[in-house]
mmCIF file of the N, C-alpha and C atoms, coordinates in Angstrom:
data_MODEL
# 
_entry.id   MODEL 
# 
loop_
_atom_site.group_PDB 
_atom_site.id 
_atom_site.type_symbol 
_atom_site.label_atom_id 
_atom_site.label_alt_id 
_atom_site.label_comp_id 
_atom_site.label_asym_id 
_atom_site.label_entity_id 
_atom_site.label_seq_id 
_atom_site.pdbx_PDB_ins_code 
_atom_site.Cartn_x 
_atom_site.Cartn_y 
_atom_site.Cartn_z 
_atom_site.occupancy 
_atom_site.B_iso_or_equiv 
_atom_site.pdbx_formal_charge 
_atom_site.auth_seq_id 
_atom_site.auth_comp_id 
_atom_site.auth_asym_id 
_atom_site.auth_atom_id 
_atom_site.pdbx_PDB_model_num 
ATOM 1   N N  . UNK A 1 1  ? 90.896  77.094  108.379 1.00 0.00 ? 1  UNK A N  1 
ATOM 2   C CA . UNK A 1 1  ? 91.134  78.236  107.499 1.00 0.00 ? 1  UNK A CA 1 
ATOM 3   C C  . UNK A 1 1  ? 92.148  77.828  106.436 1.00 0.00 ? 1  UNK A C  1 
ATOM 4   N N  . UNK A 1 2  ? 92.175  78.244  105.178 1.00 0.00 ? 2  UNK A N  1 
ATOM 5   C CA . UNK A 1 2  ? 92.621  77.920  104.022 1.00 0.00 ? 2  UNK A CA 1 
ATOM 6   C C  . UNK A 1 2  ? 94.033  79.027  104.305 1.00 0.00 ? 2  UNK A C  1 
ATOM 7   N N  . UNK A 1 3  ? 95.075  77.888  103.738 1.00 0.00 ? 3  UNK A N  1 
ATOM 8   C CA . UNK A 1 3  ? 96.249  78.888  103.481 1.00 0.00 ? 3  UNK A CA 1 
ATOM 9   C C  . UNK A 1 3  ? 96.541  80.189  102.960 1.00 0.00 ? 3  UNK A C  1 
ATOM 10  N N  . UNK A 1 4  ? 95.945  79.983  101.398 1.00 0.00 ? 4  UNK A N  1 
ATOM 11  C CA . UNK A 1 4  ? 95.217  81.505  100.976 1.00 0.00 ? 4  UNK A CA 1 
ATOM 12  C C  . UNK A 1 4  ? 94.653  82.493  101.836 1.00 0.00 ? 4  UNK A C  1 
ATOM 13  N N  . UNK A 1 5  ? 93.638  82.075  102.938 1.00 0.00 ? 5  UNK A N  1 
ATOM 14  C CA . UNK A 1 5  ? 92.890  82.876  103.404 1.00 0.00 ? 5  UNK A CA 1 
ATOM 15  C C  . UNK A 1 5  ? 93.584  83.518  104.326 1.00 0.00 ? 5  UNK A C  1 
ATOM 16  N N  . UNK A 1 6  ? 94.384  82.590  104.873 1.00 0.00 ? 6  UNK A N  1 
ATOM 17  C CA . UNK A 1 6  ? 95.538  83.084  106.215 1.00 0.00 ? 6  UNK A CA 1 
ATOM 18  C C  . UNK A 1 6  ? 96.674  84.228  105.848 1.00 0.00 ? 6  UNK A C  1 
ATOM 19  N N  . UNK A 1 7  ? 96.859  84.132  104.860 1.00 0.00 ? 7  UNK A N  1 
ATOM 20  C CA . UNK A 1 7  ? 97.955  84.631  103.960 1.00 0.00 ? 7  UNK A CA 1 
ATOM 21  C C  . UNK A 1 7  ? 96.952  86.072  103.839 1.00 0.00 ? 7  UNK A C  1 
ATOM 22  N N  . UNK A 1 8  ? 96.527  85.846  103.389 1.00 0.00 ? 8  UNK A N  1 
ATOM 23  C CA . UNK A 1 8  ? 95.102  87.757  102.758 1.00 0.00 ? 8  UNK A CA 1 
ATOM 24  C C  . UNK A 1 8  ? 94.817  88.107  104.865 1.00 0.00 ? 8  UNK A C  1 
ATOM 25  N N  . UNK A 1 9  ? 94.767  87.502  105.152 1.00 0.00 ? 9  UNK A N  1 
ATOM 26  C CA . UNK A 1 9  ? 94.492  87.894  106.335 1.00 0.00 ? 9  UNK A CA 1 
ATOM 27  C C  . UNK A 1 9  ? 95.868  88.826  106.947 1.00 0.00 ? 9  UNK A C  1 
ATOM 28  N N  . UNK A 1 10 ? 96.414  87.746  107.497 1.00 0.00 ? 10 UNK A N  1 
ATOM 29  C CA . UNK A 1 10 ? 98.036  88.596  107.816 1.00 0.00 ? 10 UNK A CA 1 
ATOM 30  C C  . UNK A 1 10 ? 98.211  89.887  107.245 1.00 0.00 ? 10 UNK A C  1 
ATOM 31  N N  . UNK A 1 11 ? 98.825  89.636  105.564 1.00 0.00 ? 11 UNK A N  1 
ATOM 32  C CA . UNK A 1 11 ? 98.791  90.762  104.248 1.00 0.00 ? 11 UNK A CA 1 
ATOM 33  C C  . UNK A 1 11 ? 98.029  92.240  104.857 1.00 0.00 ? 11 UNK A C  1 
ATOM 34  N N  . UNK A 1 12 ? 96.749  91.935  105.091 1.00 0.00 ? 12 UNK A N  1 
ATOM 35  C CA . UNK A 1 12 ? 95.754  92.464  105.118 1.00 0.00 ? 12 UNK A CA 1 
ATOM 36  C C  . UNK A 1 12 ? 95.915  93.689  106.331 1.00 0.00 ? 12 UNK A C  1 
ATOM 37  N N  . UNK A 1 13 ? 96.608  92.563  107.328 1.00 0.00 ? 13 UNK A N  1 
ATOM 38  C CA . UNK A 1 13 ? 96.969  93.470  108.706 1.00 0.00 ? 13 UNK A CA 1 
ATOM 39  C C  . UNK A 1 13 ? 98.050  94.093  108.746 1.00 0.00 ? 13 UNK A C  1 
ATOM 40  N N  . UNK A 1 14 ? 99.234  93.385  108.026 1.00 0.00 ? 14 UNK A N  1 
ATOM 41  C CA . UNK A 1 14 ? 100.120 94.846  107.625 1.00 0.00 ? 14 UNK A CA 1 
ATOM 42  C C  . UNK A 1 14 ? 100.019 95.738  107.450 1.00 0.00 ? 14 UNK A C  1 
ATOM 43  N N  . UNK A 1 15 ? 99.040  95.550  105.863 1.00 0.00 ? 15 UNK A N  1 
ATOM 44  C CA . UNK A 1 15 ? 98.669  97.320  105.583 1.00 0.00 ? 15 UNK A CA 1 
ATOM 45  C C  . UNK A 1 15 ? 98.012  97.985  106.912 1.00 0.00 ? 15 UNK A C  1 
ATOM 46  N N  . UNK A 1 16 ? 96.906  98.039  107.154 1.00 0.00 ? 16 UNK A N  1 
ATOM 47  C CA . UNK A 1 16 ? 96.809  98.111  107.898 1.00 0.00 ? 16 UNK A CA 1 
ATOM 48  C C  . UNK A 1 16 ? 97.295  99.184  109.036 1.00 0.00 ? 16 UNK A C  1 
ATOM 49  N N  . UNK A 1 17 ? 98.138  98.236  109.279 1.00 0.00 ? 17 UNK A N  1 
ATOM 50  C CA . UNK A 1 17 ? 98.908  98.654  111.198 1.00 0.00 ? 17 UNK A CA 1 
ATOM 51  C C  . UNK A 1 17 ? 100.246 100.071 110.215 1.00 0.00 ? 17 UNK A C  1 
ATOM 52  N N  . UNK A 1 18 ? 100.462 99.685  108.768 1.00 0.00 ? 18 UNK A N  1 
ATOM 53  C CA . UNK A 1 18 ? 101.741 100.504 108.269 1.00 0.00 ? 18 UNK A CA 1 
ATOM 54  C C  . UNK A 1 18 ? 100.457 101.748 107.792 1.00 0.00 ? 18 UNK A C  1 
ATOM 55  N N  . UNK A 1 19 ? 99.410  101.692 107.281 1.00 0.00 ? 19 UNK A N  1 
ATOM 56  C CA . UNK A 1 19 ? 98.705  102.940 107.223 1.00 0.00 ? 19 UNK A CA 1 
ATOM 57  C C  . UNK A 1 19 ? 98.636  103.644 108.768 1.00 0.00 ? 19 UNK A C  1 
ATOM 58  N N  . UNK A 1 20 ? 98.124  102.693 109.776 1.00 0.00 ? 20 UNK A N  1 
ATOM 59  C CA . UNK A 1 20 ? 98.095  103.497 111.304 1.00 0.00 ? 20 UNK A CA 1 
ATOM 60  C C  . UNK A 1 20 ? 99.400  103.700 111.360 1.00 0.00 ? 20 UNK A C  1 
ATOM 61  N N  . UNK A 1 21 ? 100.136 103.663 111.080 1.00 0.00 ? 21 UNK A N  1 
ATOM 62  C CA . UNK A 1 21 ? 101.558 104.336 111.652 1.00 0.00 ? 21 UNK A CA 1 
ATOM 63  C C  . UNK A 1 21 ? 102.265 105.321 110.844 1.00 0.00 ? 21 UNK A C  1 
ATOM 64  N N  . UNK A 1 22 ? 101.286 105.854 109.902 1.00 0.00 ? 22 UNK A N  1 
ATOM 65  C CA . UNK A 1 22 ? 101.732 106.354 108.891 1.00 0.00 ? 22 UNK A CA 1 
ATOM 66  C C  . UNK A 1 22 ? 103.190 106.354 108.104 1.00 0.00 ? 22 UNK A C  1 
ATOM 67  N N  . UNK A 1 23 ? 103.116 104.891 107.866 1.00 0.00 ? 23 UNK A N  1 
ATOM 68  C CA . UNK A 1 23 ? 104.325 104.576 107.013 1.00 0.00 ? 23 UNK A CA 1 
ATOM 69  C C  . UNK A 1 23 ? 104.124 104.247 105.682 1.00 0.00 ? 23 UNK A C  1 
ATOM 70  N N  . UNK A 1 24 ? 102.978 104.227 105.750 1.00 0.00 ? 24 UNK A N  1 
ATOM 71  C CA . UNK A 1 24 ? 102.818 104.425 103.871 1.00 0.00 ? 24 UNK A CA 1 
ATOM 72  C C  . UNK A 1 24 ? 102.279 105.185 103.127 1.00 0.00 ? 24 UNK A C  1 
ATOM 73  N N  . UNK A 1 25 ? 103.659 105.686 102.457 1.00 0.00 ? 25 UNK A N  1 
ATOM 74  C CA . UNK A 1 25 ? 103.836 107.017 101.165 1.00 0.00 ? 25 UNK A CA 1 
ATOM 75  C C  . UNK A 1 25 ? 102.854 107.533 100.353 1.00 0.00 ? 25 UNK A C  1 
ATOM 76  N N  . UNK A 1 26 ? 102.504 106.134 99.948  1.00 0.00 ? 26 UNK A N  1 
ATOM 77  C CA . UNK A 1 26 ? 101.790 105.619 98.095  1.00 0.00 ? 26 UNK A CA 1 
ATOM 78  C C  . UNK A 1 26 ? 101.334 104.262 98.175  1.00 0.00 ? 26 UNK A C  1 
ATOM 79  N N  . UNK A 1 27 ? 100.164 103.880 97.653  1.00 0.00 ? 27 UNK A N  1 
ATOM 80  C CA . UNK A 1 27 ? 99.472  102.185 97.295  1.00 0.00 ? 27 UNK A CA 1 
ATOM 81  C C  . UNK A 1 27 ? 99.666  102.167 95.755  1.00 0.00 ? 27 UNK A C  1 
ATOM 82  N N  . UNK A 1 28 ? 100.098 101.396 95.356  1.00 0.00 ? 28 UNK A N  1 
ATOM 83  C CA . UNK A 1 28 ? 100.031 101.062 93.916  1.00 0.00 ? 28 UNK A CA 1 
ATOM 84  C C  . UNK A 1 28 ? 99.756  99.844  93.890  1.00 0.00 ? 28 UNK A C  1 
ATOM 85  N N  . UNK A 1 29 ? 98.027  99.815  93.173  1.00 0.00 ? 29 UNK A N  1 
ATOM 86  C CA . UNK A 1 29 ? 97.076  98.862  93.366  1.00 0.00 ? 29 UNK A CA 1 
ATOM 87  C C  . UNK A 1 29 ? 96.449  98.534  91.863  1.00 0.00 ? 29 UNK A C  1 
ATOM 88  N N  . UNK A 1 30 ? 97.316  97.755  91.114  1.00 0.00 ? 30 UNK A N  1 
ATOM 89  C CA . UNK A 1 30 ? 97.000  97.472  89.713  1.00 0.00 ? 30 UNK A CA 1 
ATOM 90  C C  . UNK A 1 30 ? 95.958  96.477  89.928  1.00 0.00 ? 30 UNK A C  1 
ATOM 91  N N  . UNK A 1 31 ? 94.893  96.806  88.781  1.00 0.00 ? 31 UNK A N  1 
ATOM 92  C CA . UNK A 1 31 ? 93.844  95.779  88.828  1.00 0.00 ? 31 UNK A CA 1 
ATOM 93  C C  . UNK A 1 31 ? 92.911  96.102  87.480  1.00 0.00 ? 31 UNK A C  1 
ATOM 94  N N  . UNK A 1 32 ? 92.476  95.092  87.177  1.00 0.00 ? 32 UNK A N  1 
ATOM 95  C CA . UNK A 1 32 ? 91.976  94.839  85.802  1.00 0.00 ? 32 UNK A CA 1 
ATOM 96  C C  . UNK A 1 32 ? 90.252  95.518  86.246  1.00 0.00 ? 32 UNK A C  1 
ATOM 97  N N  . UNK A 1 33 ? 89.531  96.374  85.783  1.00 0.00 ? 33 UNK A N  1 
ATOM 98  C CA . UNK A 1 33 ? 88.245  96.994  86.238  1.00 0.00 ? 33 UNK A CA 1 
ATOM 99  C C  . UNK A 1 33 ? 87.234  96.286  85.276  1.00 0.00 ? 33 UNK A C  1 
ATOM 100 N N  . UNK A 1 34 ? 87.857  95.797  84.482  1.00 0.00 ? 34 UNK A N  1 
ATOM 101 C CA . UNK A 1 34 ? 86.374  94.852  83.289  1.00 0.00 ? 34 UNK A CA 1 
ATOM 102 C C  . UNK A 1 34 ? 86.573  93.455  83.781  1.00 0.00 ? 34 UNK A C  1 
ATOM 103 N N  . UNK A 1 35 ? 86.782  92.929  85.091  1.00 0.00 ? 35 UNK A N  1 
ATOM 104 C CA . UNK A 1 35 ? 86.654  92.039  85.535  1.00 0.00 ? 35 UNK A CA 1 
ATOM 105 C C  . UNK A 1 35 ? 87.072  91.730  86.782  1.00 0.00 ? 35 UNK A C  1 
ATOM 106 N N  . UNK A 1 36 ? 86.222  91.802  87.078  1.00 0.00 ? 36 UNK A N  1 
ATOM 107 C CA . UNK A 1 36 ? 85.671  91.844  88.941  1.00 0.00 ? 36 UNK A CA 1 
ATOM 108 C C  . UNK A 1 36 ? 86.133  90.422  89.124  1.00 0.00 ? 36 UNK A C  1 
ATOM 109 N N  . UNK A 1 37 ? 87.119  90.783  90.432  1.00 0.00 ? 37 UNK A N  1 
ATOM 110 C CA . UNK A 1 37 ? 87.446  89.876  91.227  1.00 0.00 ? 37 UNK A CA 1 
ATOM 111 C C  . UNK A 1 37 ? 86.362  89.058  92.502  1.00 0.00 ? 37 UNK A C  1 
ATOM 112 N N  . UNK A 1 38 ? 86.288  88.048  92.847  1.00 0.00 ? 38 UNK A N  1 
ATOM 113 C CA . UNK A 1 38 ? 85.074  87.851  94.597  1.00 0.00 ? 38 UNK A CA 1 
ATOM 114 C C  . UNK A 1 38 ? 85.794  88.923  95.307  1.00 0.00 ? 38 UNK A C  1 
ATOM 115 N N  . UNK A 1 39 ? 87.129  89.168  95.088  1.00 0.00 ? 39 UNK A N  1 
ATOM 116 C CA . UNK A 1 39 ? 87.203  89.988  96.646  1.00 0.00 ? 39 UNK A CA 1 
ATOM 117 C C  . UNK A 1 39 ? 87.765  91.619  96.624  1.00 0.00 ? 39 UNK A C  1 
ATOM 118 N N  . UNK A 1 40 ? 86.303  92.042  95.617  1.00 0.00 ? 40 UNK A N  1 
ATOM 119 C CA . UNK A 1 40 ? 85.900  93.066  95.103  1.00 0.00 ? 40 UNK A CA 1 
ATOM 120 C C  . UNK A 1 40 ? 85.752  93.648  96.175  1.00 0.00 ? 40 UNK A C  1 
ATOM 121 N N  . UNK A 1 41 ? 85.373  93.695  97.429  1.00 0.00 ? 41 UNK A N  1 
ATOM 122 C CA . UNK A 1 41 ? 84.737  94.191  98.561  1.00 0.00 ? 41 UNK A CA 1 
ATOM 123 C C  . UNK A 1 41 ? 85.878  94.651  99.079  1.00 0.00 ? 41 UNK A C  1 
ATOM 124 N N  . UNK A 1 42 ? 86.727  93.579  99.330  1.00 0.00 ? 42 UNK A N  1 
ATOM 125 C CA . UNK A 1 42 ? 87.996  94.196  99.853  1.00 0.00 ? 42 UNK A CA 1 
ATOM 126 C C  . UNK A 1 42 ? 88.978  95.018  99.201  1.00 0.00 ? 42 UNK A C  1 
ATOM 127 N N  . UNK A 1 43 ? 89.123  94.724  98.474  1.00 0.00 ? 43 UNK A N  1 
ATOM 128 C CA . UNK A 1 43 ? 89.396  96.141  97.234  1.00 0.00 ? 43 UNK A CA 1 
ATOM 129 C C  . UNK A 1 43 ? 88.769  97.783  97.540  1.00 0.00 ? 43 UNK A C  1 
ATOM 130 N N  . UNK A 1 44 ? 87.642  97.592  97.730  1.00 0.00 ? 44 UNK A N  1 
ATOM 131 C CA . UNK A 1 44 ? 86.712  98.739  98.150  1.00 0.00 ? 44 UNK A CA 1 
ATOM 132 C C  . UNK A 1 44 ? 87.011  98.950  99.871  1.00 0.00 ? 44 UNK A C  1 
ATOM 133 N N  . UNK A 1 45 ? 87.491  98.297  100.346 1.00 0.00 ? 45 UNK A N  1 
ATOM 134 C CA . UNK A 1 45 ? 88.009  98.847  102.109 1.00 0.00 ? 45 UNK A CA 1 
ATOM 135 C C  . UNK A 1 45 ? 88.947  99.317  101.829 1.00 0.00 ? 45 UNK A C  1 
ATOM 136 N N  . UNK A 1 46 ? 90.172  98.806  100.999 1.00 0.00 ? 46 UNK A N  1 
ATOM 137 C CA . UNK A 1 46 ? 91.509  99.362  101.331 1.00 0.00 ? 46 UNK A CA 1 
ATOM 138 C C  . UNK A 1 46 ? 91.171  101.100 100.041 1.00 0.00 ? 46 UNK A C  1 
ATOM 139 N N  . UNK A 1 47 ? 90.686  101.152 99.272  1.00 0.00 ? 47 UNK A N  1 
ATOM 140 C CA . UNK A 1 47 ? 90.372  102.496 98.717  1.00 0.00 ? 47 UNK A CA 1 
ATOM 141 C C  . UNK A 1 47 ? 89.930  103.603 100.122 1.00 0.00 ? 47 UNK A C  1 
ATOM 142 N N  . UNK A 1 48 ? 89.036  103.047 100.707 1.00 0.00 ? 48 UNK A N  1 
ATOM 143 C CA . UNK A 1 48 ? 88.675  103.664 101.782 1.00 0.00 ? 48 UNK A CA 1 
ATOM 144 C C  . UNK A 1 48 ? 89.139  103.999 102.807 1.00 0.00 ? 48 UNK A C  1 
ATOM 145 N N  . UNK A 1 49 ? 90.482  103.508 103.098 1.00 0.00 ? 49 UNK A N  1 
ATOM 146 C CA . UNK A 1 49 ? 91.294  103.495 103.999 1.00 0.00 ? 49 UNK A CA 1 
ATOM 147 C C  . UNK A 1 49 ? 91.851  104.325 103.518 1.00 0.00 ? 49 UNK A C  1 
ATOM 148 N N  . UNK A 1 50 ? 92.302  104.417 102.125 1.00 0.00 ? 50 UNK A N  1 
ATOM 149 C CA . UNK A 1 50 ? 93.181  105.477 101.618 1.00 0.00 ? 50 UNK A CA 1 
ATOM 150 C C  . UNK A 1 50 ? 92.840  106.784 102.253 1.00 0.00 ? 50 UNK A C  1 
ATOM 151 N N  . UNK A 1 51 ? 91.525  106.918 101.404 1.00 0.00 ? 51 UNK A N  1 
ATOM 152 C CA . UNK A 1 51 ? 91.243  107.889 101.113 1.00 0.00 ? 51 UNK A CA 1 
ATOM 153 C C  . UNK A 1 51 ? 90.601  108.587 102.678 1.00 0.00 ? 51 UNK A C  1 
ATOM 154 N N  . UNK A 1 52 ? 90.333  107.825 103.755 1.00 0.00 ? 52 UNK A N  1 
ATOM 155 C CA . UNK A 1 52 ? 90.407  108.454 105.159 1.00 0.00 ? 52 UNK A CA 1 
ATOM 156 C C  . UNK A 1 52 ? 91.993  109.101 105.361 1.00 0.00 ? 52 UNK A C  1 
ATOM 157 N N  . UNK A 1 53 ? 93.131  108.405 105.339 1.00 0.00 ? 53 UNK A N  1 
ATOM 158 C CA . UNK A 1 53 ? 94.107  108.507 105.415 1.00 0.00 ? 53 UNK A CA 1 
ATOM 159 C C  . UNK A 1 53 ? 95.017  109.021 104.725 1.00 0.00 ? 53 UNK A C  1 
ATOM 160 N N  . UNK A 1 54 ? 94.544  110.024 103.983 1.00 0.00 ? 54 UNK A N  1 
ATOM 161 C CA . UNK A 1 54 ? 95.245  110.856 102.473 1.00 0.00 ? 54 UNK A CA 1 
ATOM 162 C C  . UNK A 1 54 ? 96.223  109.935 102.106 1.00 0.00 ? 54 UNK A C  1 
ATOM 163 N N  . UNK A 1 55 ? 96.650  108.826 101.798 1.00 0.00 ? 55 UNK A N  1 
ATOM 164 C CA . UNK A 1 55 ? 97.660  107.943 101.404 1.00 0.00 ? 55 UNK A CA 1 
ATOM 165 C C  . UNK A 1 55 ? 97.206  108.118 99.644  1.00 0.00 ? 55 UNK A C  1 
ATOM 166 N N  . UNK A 1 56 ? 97.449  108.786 99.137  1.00 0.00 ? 56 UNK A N  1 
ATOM 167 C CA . UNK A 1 56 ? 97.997  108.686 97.813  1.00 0.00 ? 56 UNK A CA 1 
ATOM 168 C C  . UNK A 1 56 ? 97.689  107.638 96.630  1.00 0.00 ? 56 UNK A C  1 
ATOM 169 N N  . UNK A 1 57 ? 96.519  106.396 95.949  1.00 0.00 ? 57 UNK A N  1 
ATOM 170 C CA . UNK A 1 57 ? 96.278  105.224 95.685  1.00 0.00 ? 57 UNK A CA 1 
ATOM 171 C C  . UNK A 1 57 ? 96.290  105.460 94.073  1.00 0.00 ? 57 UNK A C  1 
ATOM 172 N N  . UNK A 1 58 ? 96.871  104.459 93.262  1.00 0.00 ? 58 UNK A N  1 
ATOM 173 C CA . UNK A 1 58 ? 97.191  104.360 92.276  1.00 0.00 ? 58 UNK A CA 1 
ATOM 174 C C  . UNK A 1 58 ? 96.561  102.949 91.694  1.00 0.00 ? 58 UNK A C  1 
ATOM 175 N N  . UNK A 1 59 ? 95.425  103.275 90.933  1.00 0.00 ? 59 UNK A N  1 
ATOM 176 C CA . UNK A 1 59 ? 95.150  101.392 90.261  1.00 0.00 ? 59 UNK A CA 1 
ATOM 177 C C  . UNK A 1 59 ? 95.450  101.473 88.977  1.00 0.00 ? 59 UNK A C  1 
ATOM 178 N N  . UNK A 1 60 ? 95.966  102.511 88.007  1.00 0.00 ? 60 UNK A N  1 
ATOM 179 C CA . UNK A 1 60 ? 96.128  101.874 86.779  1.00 0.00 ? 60 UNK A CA 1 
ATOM 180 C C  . UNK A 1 60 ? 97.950  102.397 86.553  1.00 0.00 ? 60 UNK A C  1 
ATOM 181 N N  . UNK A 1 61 ? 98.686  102.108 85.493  1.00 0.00 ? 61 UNK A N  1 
ATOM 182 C CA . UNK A 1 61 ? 99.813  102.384 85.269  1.00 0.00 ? 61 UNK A CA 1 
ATOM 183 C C  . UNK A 1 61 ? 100.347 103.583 84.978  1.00 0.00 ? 61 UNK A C  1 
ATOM 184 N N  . UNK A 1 62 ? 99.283  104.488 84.402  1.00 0.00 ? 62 UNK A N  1 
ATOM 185 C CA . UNK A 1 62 ? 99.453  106.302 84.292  1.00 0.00 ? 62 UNK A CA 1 
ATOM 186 C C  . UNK A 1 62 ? 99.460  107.139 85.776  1.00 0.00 ? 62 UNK A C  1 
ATOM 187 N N  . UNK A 1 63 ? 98.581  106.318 86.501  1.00 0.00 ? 63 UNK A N  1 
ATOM 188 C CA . UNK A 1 63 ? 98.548  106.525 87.715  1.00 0.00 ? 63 UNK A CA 1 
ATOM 189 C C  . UNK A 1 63 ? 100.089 106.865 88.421  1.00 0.00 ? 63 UNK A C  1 
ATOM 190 N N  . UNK A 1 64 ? 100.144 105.589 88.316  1.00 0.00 ? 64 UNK A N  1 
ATOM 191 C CA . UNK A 1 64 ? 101.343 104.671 89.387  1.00 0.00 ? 64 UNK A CA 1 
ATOM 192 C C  . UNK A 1 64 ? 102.630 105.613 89.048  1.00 0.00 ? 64 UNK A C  1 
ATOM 193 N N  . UNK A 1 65 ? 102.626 105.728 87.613  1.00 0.00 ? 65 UNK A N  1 
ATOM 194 C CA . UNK A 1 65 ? 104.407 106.619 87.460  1.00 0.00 ? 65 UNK A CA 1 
ATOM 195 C C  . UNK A 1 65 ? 104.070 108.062 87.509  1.00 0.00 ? 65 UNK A C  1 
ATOM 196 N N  . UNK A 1 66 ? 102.767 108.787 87.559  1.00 0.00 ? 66 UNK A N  1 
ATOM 197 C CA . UNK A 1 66 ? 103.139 110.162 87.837  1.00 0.00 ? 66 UNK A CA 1 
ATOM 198 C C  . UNK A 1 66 ? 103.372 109.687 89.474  1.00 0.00 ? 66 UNK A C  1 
ATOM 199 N N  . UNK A 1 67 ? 102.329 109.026 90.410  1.00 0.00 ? 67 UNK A N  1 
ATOM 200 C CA . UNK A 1 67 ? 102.679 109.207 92.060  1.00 0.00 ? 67 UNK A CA 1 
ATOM 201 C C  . UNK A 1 67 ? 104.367 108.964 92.091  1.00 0.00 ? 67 UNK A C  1 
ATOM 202 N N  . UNK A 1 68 ? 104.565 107.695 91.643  1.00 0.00 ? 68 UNK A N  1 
ATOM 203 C CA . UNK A 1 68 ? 106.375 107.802 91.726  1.00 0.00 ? 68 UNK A CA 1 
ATOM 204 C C  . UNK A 1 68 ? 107.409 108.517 91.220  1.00 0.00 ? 68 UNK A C  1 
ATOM 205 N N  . UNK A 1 69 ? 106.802 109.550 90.065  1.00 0.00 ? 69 UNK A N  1 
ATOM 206 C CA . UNK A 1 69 ? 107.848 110.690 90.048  1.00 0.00 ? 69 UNK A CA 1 
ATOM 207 C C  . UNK A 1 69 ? 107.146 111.921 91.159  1.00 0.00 ? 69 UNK A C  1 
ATOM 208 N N  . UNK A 1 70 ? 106.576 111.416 91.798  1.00 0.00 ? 70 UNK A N  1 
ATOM 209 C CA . UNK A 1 70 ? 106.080 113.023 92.399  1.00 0.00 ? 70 UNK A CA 1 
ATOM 210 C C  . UNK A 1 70 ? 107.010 112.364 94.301  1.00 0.00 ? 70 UNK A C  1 
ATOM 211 N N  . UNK A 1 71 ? 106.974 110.958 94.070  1.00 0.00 ? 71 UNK A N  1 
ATOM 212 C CA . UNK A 1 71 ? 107.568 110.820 95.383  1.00 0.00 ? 71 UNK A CA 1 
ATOM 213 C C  . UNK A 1 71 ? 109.198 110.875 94.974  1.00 0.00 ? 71 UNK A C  1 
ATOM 214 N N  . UNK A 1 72 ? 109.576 110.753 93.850  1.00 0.00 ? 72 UNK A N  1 
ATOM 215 C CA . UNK A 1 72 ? 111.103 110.713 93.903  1.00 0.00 ? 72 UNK A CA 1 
ATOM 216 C C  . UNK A 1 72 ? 111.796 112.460 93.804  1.00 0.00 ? 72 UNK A C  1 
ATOM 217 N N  . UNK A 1 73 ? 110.577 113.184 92.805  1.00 0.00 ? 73 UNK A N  1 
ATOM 218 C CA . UNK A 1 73 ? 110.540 115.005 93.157  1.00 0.00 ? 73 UNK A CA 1 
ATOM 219 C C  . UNK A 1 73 ? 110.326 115.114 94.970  1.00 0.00 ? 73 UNK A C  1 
ATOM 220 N N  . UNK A 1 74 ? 109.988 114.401 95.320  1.00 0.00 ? 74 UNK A N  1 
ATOM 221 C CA . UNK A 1 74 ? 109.521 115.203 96.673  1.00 0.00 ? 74 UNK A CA 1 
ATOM 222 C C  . UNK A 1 74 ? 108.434 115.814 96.927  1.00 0.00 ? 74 UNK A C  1 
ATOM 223 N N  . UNK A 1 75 ? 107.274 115.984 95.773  1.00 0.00 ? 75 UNK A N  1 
ATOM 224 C CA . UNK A 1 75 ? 106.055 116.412 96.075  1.00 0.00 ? 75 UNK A CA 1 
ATOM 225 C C  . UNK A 1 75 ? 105.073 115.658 97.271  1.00 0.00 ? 75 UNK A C  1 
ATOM 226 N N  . UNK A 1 76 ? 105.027 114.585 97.493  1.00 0.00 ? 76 UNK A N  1 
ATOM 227 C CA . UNK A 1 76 ? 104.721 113.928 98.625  1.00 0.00 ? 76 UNK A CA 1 
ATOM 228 C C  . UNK A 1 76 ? 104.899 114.160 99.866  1.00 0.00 ? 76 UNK A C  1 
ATOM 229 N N  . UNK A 1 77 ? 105.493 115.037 100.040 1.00 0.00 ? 77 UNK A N  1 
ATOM 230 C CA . UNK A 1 77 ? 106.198 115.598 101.343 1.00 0.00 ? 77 UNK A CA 1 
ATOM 231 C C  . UNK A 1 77 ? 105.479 116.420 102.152 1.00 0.00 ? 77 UNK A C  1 
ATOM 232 N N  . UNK A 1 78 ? 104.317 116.931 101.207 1.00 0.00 ? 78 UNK A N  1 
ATOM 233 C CA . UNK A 1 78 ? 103.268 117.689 102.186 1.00 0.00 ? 78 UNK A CA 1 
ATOM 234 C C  . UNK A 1 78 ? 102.548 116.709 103.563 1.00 0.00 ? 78 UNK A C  1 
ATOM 235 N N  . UNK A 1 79 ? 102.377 115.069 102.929 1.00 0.00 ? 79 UNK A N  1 
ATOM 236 C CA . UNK A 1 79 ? 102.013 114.473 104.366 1.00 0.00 ? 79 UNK A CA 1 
ATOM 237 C C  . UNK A 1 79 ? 102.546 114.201 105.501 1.00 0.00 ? 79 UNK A C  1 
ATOM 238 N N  . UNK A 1 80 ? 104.185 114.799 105.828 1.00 0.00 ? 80 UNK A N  1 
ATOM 239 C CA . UNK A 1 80 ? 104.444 115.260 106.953 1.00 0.00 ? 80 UNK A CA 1 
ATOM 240 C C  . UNK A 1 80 ? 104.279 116.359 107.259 1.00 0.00 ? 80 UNK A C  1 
ATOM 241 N N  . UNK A 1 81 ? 103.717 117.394 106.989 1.00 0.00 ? 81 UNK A N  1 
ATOM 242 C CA . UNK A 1 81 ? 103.491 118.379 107.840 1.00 0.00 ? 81 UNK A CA 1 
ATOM 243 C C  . UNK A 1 81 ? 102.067 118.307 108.052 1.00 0.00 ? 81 UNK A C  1 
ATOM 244 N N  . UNK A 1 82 ? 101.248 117.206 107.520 1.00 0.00 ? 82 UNK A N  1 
ATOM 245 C CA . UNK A 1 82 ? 99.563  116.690 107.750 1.00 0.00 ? 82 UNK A CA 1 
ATOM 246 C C  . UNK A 1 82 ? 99.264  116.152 109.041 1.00 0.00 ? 82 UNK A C  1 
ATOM 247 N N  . UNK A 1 83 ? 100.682 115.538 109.035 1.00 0.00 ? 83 UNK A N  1 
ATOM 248 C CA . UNK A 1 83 ? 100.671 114.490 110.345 1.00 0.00 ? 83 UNK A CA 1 
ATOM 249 C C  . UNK A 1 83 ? 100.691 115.291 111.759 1.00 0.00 ? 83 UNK A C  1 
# 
């Protein structure tokens, strides 16, 4: 197995095990959409994970700073009483 690959693997299981434990807030997941990455697929699991897991996902930069003023307001706060 390729270092790279070991590395996305691990990575991979963090998220992961910190979505099952509901320790994560917000994903802020910048990525260029007029040019597809190979590991386009996996891109498309972790959306899906989100979005099973109401976790909050952000891919472009308009995105990303309303979710982080809504977590520094405290609007985010409804997913503890989800839990």
């Amino acid at each position: 197995m390729k270092k790279e690959d070991l590395f996305r693997k691990l990575s991979s299981r963090k998220f992961w095990m910190a979505v099952a434990e509901f320790v994560t807030a917000l994903l802020i997941f910048l990525r260029d959409p007029l040019a597809p990455k190979p590991h386009e697929p996996n891109v498309n699991d972790v959306v899906k994970l989100c979005d099973t897991h109401n976790i909050p996902m952000a891919t472009n930069l308009a995105t990303a700073e309303l979710l982080i003023k809504a977590l520094d307001r405290g609007d985010l706060e409804w997913r503890e009483l989800y839990r």
